[in-house]
C-alpha positions in Angstrom: 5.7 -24.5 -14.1 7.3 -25.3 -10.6 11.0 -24.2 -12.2 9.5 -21.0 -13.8 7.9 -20.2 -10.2 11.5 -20.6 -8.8 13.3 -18.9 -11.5 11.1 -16.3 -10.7 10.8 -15.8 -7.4 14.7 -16.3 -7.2 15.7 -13.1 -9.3 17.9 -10.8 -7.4 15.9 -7.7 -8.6 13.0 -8.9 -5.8 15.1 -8.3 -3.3 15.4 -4.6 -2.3 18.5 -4.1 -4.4 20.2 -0.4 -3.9 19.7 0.1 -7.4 16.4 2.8 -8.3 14.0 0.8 -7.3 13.9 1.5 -3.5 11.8 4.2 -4.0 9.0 1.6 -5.0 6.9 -0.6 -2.4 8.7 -4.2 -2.2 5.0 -5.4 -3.7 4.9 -3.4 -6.4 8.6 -4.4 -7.2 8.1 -8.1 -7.3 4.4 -7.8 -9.2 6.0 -5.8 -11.6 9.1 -8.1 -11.7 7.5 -10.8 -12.3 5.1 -10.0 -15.1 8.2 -8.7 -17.2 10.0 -12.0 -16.3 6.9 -13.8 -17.8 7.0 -11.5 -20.6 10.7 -12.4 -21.4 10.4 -16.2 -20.5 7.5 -16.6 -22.6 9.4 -15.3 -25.6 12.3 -17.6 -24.7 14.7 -15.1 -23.4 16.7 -14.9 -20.8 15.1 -12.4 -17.5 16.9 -9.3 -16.9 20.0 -8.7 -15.3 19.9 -7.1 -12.2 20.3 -3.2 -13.2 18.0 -3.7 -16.3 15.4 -5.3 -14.1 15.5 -2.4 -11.9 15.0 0.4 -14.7 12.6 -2.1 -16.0 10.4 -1.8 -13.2 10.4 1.6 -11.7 9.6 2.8 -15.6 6.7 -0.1 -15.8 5.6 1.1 -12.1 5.6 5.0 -13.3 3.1 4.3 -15.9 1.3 1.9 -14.3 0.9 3.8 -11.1 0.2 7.0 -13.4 -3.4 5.2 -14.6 -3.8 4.1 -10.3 -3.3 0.3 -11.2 -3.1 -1.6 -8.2 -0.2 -3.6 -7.7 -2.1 -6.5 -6.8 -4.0 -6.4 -10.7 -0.4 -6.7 -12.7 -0.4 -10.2 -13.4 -4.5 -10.1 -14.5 -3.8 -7.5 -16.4 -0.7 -9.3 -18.2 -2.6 -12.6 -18.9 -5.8 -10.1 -20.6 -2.5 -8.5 -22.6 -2.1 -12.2 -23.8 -5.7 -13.1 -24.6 -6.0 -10.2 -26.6 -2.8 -10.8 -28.6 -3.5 -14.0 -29.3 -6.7 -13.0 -30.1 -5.1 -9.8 -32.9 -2.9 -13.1 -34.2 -5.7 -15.1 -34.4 -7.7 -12.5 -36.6 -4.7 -12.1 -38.9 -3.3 -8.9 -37.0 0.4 -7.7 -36.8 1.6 -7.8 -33.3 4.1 -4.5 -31.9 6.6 -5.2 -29.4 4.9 -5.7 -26.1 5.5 -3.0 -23.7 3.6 -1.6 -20.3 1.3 0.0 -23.2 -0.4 -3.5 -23.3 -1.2 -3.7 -19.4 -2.6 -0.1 -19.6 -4.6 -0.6 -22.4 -6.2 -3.7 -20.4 -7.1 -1.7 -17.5 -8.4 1.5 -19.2 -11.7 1.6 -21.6 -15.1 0.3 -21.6 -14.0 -3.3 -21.6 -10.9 -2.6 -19.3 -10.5 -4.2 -16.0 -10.8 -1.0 -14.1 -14.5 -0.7 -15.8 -15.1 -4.6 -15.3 -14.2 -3.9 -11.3 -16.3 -0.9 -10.7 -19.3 -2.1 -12.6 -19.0 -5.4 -9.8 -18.4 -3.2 -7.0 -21.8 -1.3 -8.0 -23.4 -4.3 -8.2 -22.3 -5.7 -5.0 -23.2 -2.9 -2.8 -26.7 -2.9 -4.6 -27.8 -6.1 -2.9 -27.7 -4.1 0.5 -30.7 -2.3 1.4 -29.5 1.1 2.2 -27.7 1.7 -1.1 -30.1 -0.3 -3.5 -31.8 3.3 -4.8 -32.2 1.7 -8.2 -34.7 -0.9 -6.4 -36.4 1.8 -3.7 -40.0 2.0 -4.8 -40.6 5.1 -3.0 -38.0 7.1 -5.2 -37.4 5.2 -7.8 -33.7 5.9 -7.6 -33.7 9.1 -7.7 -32.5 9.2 -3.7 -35.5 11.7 -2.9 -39.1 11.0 -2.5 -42.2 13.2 -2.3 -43.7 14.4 0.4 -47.1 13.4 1.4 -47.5 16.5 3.3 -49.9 18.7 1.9 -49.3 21.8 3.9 -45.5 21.3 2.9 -45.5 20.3 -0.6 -41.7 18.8 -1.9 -39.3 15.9 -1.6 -37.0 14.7 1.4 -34.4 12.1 1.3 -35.0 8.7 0.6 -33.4 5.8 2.9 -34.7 3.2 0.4 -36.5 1.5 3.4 -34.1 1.5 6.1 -34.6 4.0 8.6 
């Protein structure tokens, strides 16, 4: 693993080459880099040359970029690429050719990885009191509660408890 790290991280295309990649953040380059270097190690081939990588990677980052994946999410959403191979194998499936398709598919959907992330992020900011509307027992998550007023019959906004 150590030698595939180094192969890796040693590939001329991570450093800003004046090929047609320059236009694309250095992080994006060498998170994109490396899961097509993964891709073509795991099949037992040789990494791209320099001028390949670089076309490579600014068409992988176009269409990545296109569906807002963050640069940071490439390699999870190469190893969930994987999974589900392996899984379409296991099952008896023919495989296509594996192209950026496979990382987008990961991300988009109801199982994707963007849907996965949001659905956390919900939950996380639901533990704090001033955005847990689906707890409040004054509105019942509606974000508006009734006014006891009877003069002034209606609803005003609901903090959930915080005030």
């Amino acid at each position: 693993m150590e030698h595939l790290t180094q192969n890796r991280n040693a590939h001329p295309a991570r450093q800003l080459s004046p090929g047609t990649t320059n236009a694309i953040p250095r992080e994006k380059q060498i998170a994109c880099g490396d899961i097509i270097d993964r891709w073509r190690l795991n099949l037992g081939w040789n990494v791209y040359d320099d001028v390949t990588q670089d076309l490579a990677i600014q068409s992988w980052v176009h269409a990545l970029d296109r569906e807002g994946v963050p640069p940071h999410l490439y390699g999870e959403l190469y190893d969930r690429a994987i999974a589900t191979r392996a899984a379409i194998l296991a099952d008896g499936g023919k495989l296509q050719n594996f192209g950026v398709e496979f990382l987008i598919a990961e991300w988009i959907g109801e199982s994707g990885l963007r849907r996965s992330r949001f659905k956390a992020d919900v939950a996380e900011r639901r533990m704090l009191p001033n955005v847990s509307a689906s707890a409040c027992d004054d509105c019942g998550g509606t974000g508006f509660k009734p006014v006891s007023d009877e003069r002034y019959p209606g609803v005003t906004r609901c903090f959930h408890g915080v005030n």
